[in-house]
N, C-alpha and C positions, 0 to 999 in steps of 0.2 A: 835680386839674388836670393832671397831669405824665401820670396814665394817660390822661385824656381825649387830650392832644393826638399821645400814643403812639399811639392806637386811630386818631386820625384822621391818621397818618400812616402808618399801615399801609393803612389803606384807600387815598389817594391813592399810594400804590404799586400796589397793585394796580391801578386806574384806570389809570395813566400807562401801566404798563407795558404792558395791555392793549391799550391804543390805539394808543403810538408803539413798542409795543417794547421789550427790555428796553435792547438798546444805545443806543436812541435818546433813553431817557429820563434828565434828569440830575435832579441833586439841584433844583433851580432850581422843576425840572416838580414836584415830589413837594411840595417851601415853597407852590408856589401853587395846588393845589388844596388841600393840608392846611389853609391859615390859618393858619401858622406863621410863625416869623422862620427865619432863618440857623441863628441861634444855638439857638434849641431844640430845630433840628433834630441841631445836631452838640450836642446836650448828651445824647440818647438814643442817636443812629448815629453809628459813627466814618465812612460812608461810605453810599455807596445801594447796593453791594453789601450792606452790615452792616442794612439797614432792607429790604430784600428778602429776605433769609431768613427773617428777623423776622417777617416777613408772611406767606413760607411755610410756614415752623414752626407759629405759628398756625392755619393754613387747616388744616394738614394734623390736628395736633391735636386741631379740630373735627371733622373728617369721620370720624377713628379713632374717637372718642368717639361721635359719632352712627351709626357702624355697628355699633359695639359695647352699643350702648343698644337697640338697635331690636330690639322682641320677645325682649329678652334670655333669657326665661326659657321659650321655646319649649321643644320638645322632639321636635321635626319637624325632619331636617336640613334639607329641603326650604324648608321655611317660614321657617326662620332665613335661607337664603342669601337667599331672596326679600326677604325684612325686610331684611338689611342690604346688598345691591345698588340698593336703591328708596330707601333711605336716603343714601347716595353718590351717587347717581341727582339725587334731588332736591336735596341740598347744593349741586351742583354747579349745576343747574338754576336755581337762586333767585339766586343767583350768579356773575353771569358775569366781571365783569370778574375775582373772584377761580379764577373754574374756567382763566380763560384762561392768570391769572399761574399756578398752581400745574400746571396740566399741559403748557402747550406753553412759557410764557418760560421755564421756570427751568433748562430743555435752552440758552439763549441765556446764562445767569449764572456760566459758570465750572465749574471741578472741583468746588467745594464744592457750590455750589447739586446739580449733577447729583447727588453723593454723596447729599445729602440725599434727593434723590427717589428716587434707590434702596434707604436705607435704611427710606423711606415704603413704597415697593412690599414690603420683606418684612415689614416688619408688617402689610399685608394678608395678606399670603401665611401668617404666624402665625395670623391669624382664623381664617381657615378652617381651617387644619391644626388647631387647638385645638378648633373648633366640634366639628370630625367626630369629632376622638378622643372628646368629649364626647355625640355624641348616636350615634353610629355604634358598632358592635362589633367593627367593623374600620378600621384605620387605613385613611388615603388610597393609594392604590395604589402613588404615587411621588412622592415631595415634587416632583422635574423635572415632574409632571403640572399641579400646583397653580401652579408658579413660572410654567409655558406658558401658563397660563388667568389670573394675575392679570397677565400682559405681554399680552396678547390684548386682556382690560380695557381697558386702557390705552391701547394701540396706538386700538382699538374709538372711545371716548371721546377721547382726542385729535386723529382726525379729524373727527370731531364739530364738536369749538371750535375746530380750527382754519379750520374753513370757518364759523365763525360760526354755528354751530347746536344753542348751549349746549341752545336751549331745547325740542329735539328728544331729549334725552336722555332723559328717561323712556320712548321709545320704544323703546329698547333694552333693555328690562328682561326681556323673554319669551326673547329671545333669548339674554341673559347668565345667567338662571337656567336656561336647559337647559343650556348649556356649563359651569355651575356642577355640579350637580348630575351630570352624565353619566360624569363618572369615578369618584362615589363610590356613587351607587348605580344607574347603567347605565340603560340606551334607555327602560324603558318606565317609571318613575320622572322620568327627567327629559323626557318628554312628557308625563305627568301634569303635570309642576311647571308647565313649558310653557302648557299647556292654564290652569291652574285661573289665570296668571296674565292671562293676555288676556281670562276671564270676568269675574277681579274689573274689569280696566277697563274691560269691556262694563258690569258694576252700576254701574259710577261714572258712566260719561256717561250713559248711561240716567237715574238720579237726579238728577244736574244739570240734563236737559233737563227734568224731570218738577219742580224745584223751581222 
């Protein structure tokens, strides 16, 4: 019971927050979409600052885990950034009100919240460093290289949602795997990547329209 109404008060944070904002939104807004009382809500959060981390903790949790899952056991650097960028991609995508809270309010929620999101960005920034050492024979050129390209990311995708175009965000994927891909194994690798990934989505609408 106690996690059910925890899960559905992480969601109506994220809702709220997406809609009116993170200042805009109080505890009041977060009891009535949840279905909550008062009081269950302050039995789980000391505050809506304490239940918006909550939420971002979570979200981000997820999308670490679903990038990190995605064709884990590739052995293609190439293929793995595609896997786990289309991965993030999508999360985000399926997602909006929480792609909204986790990338553009939680820049509005304070020191902490921000800490947090920067602690998110270097555990992205750890993926990849770890993938390459992993499938590459040579390390990443300059970790500053990887830290440029997962704020690029970011930057990328937070104009995105900020203008309301969560669900335009798989359209950046060709784009993010050649930028991905282009400092660790250079131009004609990450036009390859480039290329094979706007084929696969030529097979995919192709089959859709053909099903």
């Amino acid at each position: 019971m106690a996690r059910n109404q925890r899960e559905r008060i992480l969601a109506a944070v994220a809702d709220a927050t997406s809609e009116a904002g993170y200042g805009s939104t109080s505890v009041e807004d977060v009891i009535a979409r949840a279905g909550v009382s008062r009081r269950t809500f302050y039995d789980l959060f000391d505050n809506k600052l304490d239940a918006f981390l909550a939420a971002y903790d979570e979200v981000v949790r997820r999308l670490l885990k679903g990038v990190r899952e995605a064709d884990a056991d590739q052995t293609d650097f190439a293929a793995r950034v595609t896997a786990g960028l289309g991965a993030f991609l999508d999360s985000l995508s399926a997602s909006p009100a929480f792609a909204r809270m986790c990338i553009v309010e939680v820049l509005a929620a304070g020191p902490e919240a921000v800490r947090r999101r920067n602690d998110a960005m270097a555990a992205f920034r750890s993926i990849i460093e770890e993938e390459a050492d992993r499938l590459l024979d040579r390390k990443p050129h300059s970790p500053v290289a990887v830290e440029m390209l997962v704020g690029g990311i970011y930057e990328t995708v937070y104009s995105r949602i900020a203008d309301g175009r969560t669900t335009d965000l798989g359209d950046l994927l060709p784009e993010l795997v050649y930028a991905a891909v282009l400092p660790h194994l250079g131009e004609d690798a990450a036009v390859a990547a480039r290329r094979s990934v706007l084929e696969s989505a030529a097979i995919g609408r192709s089959s859709h329209v053909t099903s």
